[in-house]
ZAZA-926812 format. One record per residue (C-alpha): z, x, y. Coordinates in steps of 0.001 Angstrom, whole numbers, always signed. Layout:
<nodes>
<node z="Z" x="X" y="Y"/>
...
</nodes>
This chain:
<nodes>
<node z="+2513" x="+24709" y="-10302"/>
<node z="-250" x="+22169" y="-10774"/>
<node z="-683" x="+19324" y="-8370"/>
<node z="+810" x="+16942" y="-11408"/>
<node z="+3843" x="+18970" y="-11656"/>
<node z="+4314" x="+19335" y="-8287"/>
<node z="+4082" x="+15709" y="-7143"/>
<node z="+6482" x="+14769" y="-10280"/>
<node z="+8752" x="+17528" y="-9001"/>
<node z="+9242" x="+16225" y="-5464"/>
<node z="+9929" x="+12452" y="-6915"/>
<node z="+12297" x="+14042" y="-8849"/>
<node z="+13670" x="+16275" y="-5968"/>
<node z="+13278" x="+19433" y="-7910"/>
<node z="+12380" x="+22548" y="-6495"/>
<node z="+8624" x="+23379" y="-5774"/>
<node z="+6331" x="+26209" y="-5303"/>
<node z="+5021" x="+24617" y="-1961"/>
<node z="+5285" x="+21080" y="-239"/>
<node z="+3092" x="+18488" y="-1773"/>
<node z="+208" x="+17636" y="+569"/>
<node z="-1561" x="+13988" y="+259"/>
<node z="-4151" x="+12329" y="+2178"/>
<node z="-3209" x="+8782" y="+809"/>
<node z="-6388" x="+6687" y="+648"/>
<node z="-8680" x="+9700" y="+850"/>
<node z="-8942" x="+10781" y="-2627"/>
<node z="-6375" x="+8046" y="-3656"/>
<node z="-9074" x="+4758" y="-3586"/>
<node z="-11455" x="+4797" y="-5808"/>
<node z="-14951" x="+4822" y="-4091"/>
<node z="-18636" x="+5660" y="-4973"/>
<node z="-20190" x="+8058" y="-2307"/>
<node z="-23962" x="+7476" y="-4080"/>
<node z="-23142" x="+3846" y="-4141"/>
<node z="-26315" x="+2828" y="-2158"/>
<node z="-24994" x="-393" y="-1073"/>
<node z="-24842" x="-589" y="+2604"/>
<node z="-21360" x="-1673" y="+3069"/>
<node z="-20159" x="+1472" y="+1532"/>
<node z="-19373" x="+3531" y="+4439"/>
<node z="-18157" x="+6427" y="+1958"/>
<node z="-21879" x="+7718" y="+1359"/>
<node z="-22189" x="+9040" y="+4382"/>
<node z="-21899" x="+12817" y="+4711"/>
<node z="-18631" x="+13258" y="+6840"/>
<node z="-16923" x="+10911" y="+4440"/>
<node z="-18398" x="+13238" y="+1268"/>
<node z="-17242" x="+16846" y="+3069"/>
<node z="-13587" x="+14808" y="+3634"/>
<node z="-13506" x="+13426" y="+36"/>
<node z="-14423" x="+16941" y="-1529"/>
<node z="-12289" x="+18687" y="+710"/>
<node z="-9561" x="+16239" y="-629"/>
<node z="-10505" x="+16814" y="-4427"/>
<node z="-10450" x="+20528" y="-4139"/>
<node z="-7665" x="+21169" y="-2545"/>
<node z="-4752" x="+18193" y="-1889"/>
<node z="-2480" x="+17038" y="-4425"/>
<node z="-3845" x="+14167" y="-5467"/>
<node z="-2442" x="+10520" y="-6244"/>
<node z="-4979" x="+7951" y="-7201"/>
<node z="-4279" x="+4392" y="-6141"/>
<node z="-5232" x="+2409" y="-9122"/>
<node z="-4379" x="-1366" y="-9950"/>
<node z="-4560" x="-2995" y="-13511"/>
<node z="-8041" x="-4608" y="-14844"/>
<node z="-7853" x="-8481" y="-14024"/>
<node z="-9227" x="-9551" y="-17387"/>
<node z="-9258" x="-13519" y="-16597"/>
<node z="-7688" x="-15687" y="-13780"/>
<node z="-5576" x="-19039" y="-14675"/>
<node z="-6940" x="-22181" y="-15658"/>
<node z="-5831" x="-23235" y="-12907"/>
<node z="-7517" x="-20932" y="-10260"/>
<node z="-10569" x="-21443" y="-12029"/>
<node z="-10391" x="-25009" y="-11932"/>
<node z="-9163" x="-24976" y="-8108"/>
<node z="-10961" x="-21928" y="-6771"/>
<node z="-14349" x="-21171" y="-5453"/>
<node z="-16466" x="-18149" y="-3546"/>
<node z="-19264" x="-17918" y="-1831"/>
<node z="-20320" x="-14999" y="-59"/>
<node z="-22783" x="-14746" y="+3269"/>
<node z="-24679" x="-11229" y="+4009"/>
<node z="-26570" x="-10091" y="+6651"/>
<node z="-26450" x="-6428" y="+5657"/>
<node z="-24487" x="-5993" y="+8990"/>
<node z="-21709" x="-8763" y="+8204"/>
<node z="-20473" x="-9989" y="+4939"/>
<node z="-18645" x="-13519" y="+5243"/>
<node z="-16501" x="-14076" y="+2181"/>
<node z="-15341" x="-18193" y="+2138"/>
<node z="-12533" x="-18958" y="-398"/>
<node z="-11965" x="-22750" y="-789"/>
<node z="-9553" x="-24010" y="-3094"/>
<node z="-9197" x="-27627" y="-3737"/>
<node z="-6085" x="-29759" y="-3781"/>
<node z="-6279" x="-33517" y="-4792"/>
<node z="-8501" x="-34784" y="-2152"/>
<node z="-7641" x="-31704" y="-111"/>
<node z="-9792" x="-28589" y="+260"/>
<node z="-8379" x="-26023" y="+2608"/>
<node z="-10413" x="-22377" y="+3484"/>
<node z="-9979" x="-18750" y="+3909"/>
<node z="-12549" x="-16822" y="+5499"/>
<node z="-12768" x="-12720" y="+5383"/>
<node z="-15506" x="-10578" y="+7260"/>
<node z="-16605" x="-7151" y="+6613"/>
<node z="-18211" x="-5013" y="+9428"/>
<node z="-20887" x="-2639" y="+7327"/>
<node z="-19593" x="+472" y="+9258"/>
<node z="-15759" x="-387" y="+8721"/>
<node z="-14393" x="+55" y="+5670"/>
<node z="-11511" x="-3008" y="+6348"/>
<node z="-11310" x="-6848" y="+5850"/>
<node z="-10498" x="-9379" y="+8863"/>
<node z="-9116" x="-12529" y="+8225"/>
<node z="-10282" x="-15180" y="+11277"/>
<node z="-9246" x="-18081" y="+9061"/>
<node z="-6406" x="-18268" y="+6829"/>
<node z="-5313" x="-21093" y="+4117"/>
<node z="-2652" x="-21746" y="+6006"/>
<node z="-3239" x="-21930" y="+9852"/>
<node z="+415" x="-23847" y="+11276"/>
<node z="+3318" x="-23576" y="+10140"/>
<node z="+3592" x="-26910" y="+8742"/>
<node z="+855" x="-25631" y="+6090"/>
<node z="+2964" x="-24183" y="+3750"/>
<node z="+3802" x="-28309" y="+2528"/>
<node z="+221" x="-27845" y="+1348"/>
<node z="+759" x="-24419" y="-430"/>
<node z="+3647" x="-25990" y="-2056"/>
<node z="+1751" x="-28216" y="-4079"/>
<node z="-406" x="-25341" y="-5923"/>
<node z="+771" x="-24819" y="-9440"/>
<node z="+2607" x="-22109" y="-10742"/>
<node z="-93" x="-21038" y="-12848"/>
<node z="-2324" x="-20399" y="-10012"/>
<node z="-907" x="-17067" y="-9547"/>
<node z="-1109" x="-15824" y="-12760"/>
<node z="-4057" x="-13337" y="-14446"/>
<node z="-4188" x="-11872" y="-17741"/>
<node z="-4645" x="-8015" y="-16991"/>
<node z="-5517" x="-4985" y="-19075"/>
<node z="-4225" x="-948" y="-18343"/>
<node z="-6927" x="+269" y="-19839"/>
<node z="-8678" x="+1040" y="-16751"/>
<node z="-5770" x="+3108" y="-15668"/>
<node z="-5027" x="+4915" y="-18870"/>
<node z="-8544" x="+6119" y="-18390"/>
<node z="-8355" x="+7100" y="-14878"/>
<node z="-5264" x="+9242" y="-15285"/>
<node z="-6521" x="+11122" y="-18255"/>
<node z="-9962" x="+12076" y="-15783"/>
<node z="-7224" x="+13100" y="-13202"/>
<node z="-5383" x="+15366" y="-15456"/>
<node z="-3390" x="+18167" y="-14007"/>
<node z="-5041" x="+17550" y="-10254"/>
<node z="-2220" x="+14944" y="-9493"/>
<node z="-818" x="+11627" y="-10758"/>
<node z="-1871" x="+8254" y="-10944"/>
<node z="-54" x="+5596" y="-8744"/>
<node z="-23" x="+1611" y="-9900"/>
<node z="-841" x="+189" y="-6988"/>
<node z="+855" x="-3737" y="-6251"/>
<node z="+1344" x="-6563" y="-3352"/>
<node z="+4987" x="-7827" y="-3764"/>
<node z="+5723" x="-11635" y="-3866"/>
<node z="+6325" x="-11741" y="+199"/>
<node z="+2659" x="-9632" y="+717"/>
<node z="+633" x="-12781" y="-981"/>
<node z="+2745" x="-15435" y="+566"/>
<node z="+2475" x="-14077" y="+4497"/>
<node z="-1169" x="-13342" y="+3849"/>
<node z="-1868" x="-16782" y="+2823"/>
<node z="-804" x="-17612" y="+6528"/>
<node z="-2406" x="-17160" y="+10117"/>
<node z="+233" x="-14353" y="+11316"/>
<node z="+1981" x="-16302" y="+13968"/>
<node z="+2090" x="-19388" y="+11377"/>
<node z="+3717" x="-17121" y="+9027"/>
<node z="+6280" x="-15818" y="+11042"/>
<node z="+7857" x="-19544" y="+12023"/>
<node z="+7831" x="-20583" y="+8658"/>
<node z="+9322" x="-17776" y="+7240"/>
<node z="+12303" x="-17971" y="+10492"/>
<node z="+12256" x="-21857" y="+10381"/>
<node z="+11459" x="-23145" y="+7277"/>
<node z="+13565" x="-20978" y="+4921"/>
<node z="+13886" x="-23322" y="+2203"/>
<node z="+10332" x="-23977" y="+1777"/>
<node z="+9578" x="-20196" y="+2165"/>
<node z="+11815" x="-19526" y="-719"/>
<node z="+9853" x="-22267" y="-2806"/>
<node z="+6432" x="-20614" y="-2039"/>
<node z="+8452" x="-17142" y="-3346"/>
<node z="+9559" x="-18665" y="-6322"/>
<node z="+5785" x="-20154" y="-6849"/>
<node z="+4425" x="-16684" y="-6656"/>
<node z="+6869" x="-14309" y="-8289"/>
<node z="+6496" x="-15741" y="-12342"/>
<node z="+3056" x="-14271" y="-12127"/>
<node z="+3895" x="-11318" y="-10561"/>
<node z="+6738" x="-10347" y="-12632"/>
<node z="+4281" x="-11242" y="-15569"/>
<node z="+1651" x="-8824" y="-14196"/>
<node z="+4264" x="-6098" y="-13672"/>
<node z="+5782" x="-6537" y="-16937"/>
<node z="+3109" x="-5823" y="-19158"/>
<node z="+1749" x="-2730" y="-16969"/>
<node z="+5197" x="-1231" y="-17194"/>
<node z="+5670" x="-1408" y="-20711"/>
<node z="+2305" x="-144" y="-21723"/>
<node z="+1749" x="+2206" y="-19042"/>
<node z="+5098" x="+3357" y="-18800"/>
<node z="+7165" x="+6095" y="-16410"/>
<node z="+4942" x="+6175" y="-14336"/>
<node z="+4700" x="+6130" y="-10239"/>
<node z="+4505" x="+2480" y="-8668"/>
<node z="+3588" x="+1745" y="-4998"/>
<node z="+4379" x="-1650" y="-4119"/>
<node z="+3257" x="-3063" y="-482"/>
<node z="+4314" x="-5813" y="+1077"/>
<node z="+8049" x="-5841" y="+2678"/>
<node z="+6339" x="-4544" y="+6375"/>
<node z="+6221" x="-8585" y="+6844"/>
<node z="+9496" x="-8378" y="+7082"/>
<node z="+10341" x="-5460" y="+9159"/>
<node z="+11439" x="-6217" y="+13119"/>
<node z="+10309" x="-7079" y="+15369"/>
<node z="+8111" x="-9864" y="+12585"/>
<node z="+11487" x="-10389" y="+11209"/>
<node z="+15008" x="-10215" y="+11243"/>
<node z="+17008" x="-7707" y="+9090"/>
<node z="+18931" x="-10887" y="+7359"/>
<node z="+15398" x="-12259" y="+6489"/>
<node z="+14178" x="-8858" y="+5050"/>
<node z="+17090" x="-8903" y="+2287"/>
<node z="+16172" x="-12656" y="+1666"/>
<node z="+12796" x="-12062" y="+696"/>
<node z="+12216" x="-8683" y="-186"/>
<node z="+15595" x="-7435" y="-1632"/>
<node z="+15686" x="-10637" y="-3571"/>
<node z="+12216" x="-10763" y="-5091"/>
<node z="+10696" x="-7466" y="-4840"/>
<node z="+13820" x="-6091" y="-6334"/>
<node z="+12948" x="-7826" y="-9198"/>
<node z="+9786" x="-6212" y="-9787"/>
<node z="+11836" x="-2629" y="-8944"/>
<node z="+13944" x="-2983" y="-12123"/>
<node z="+11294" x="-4185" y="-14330"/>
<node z="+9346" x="-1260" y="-13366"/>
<node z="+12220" x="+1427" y="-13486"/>
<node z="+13400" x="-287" y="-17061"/>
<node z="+10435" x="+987" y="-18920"/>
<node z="+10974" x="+4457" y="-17143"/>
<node z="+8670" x="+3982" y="-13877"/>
<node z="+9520" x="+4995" y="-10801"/>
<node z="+8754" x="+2743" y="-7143"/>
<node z="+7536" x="+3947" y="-4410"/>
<node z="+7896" x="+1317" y="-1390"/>
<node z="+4970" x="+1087" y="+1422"/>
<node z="+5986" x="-224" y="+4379"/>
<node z="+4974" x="+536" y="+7717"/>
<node z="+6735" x="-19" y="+11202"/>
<node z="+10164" x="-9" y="+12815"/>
<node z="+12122" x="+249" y="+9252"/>
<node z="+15631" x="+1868" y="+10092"/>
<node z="+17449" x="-1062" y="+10598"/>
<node z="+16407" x="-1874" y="+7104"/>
<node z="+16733" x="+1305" y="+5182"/>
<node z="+20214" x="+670" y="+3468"/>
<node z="+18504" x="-2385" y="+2098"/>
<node z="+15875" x="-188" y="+841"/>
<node z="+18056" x="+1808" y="-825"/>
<node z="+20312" x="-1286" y="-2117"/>
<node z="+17215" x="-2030" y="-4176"/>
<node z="+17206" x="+1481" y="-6372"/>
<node z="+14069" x="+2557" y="-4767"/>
<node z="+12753" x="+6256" y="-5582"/>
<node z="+10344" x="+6669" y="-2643"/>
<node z="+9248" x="+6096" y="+720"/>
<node z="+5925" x="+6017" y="+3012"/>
<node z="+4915" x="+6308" y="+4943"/>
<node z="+8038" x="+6825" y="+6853"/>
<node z="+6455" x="+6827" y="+10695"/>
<node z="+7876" x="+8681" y="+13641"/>
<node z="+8328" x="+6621" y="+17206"/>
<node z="+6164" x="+5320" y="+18578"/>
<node z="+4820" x="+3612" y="+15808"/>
<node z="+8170" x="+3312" y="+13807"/>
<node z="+11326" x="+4138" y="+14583"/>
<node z="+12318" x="+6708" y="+11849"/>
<node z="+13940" x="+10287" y="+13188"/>
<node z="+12660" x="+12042" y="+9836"/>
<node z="+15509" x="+15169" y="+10235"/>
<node z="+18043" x="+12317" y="+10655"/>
<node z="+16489" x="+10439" y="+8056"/>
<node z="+16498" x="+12953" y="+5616"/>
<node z="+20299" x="+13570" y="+6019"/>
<node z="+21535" x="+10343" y="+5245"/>
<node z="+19006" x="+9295" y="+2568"/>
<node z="+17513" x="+12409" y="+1022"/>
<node z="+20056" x="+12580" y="-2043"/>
<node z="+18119" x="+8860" y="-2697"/>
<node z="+14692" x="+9387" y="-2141"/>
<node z="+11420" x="+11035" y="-1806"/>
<node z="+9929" x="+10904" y="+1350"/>
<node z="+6146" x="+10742" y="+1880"/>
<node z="+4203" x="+11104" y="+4924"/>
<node z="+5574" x="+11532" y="+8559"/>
<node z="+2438" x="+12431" y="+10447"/>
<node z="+185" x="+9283" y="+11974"/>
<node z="-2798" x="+9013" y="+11591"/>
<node z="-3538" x="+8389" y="+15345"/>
<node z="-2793" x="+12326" y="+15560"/>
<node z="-4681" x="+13160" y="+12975"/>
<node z="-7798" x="+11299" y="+14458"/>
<node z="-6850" x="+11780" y="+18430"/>
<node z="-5312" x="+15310" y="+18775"/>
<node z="-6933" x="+18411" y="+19585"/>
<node z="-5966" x="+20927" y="+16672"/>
<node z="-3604" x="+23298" y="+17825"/>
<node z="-1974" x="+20176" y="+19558"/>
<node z="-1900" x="+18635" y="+15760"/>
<node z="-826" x="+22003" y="+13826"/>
<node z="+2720" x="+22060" y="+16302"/>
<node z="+3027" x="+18624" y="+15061"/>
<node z="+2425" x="+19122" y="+11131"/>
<node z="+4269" x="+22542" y="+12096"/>
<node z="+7241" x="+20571" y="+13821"/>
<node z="+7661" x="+17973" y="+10143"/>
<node z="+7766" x="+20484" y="+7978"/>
<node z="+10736" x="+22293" y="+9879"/>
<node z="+12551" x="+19068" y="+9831"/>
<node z="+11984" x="+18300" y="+6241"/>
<node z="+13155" x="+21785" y="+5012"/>
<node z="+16425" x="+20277" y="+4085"/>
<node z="+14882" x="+17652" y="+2442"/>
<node z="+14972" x="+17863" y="-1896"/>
<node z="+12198" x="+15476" y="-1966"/>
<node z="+9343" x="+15495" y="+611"/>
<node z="+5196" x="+15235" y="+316"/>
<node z="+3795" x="+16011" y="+3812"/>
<node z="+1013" x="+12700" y="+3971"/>
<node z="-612" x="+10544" y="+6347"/>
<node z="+399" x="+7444" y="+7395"/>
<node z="-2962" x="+5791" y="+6968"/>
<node z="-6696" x="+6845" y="+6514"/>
<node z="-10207" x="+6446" y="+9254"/>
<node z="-12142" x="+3620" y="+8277"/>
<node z="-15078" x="+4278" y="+10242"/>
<node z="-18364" x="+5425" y="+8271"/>
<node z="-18360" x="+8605" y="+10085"/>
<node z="-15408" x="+10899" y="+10161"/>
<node z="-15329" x="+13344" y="+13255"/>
<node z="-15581" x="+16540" y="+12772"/>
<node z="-11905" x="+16962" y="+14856"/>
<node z="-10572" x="+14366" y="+12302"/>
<node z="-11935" x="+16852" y="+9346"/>
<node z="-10231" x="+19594" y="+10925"/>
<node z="-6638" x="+18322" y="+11681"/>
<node z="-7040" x="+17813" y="+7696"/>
<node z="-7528" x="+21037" y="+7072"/>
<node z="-4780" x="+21794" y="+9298"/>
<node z="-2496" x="+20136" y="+6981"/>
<node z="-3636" x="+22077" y="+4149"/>
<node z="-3030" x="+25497" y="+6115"/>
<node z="-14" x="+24446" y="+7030"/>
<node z="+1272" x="+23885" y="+3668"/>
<node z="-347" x="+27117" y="+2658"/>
<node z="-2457" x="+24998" y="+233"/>
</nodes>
């Protein structure tokens, strides 16, 4: 089987000729290793052996999102950038004005770390989101072309299958928020958080309309409903404001033929028959304890007639243990996902240091092996 056929088998819990094996981010972002820009940890040559070793031999799923053509008038009109950079640290300030209002986010980049910190946030109390409230709806909305990913897929060909890759309504309302802020509004002020929902979600729904109808039956990943999970939030809350707007997205997608795969990391089994209220096709990255909560044999028994389950192994094993510590573990996930009809063997994350270990390149390979790929 190719990689393509593979992957498409295990969403559609068909038989295959071996378990699908994907590194996630690591061959599934789209990076430049010869970009010589010196915030691009990816050039260096650990990342280039992992990325190759990815490329020849994983099934691939690139993680591609729609071409922003244009924001709203509105952003425009509202919105402005400006970006700081020492070669070590790149400050990224986002002001947007309101009346007589102007409120901030700031977002730093380390030049060996490929992640973004937040240290200031639109909305730093609580009491913030009155200010949120007052954006209009239009803000949220972008004109966006597939283009990009009709392109991308066709480069791909038989090597794998290309993923659209989205935030759901509750993902850009929690991260306009300092985290602590966000979790008392969203507990106390439930009203209001349902407003700044209903702000976001035209746009959204927009956005995912037009990608689903002219890039059709394809595989979604939408991110976003973690925010919700416990110990952040209560199961009631979860069905409030992901069931109830990222559902939305879920049938727009699946009416043109698509297929969802939901992201969401943590503690998620006292919220999995809410996931599968909302017709979902697929999991990830479906953690063991101690960073979730999910048994994967037990798992698999209740919900593998539902879905397709992708991942499993954490990527603090894949980075800390010794090999032959790491193969009983990959070893030890495959024997409990025998019985499952739909199941890609995949980390739960990705290293975002610029230089990869050469243990780290090795418990990858392990993977492979194990799979017999």
């Amino acid at each position: 089987m190719t990689s393509r056929e593979r992957l498409s088998a295990a969403l559609r819990k068909e038989p295959v000729d071996r378990v699908p094996v994907n590194f996630y981010e690591i061959g599934g972002f789209d990076v430049d290793t010869e970009n010589p820009d010196p915030f691009n940890i990816y050039s260096s040559e650990s990342w280039k052996r992992l990325l190759k070793l990815a490329a020849d031999r994983s099934d691939l799923i690139l993680m591609r999102t729609p071409k922003c053509l244009t924001r709203s008038e509105a952003y425009e009109e509202m919105a402005s950038e400006t970006i700081q950079d020492d070669g070590k640290e790149r400050l990224i300030t986002t002001t947007i004005s309101l009346g007589n209002r102007q409120f901030t986010q700031v977002q730093k980049i380390d030049c060996n770390l490929d992640t973004i910190w937040t240290p200031k946030h639109f909305a730093m109390q609580p009491e913030d989101i009155d200010i949120l409230l007052n954006l209009p709806e239009d803000f949220f909305r972008e004109e966006i072309s597939v283009e990009n990913l009709i392109a991308d897929e066709t480069e791909l060909g038989d090597r794998g299958l290309l993923m659209v890759d989205t935030a759901d309504p509750l993902c850009i309302a929690a991260s306009l928020f300092d985290f602590g802020a966000y979790t008392i509004a969203a507990m106390t002020e439930k009203n209001k958080f349902h407003k700044l929902l209903n702000l976001i979600l035209p746009g959204l729904l927009g956005k995912t309309e037009k990608t689903a109808r002219e890039f059709p039956g394809r595989l979604w990943r939408i991110y976003g409903p973690e925010y919700a999970t416990p110990p952040y939030l209560p199961p009631d809350l979860f069905r409030e404001y992901v069931n109830t707007y990222t559902g939305e997205m879920i049938k727009i997608i699946q009416k043109h033929g698509g297929m969802v795969r939901l992201h969401s990391h943590g503690k998620i089994k006292q919220v999995l028959d809410d996931i599968i209220a909302m017709g979902v096709d697929a999991i990830d990255p479906v953690e063991p304890p101690h960073q979730g909560d999910v048994d994967l044999k037990d798992a698999i028994s209740r919900y593998g007639s539902s879905l397709t389950f992708f991942g499993n192994i954490e990527i603090t094993d894949i980075e800390n243990k010794e090999p032959e510590e790491f193969r009983a573990i990959v070893h030890r996930t495959l024997s409990e996902a025998q019985i499952a009809p739909g199941f890609v063997l995949m980390p739960s994350a990705s290293p975002y240091g610029r230089d990869v270990p050469d243990k780290t390149i090795r418990n990858y390979e392990i993977m492979l092996e194990e799979v017999g790929a």
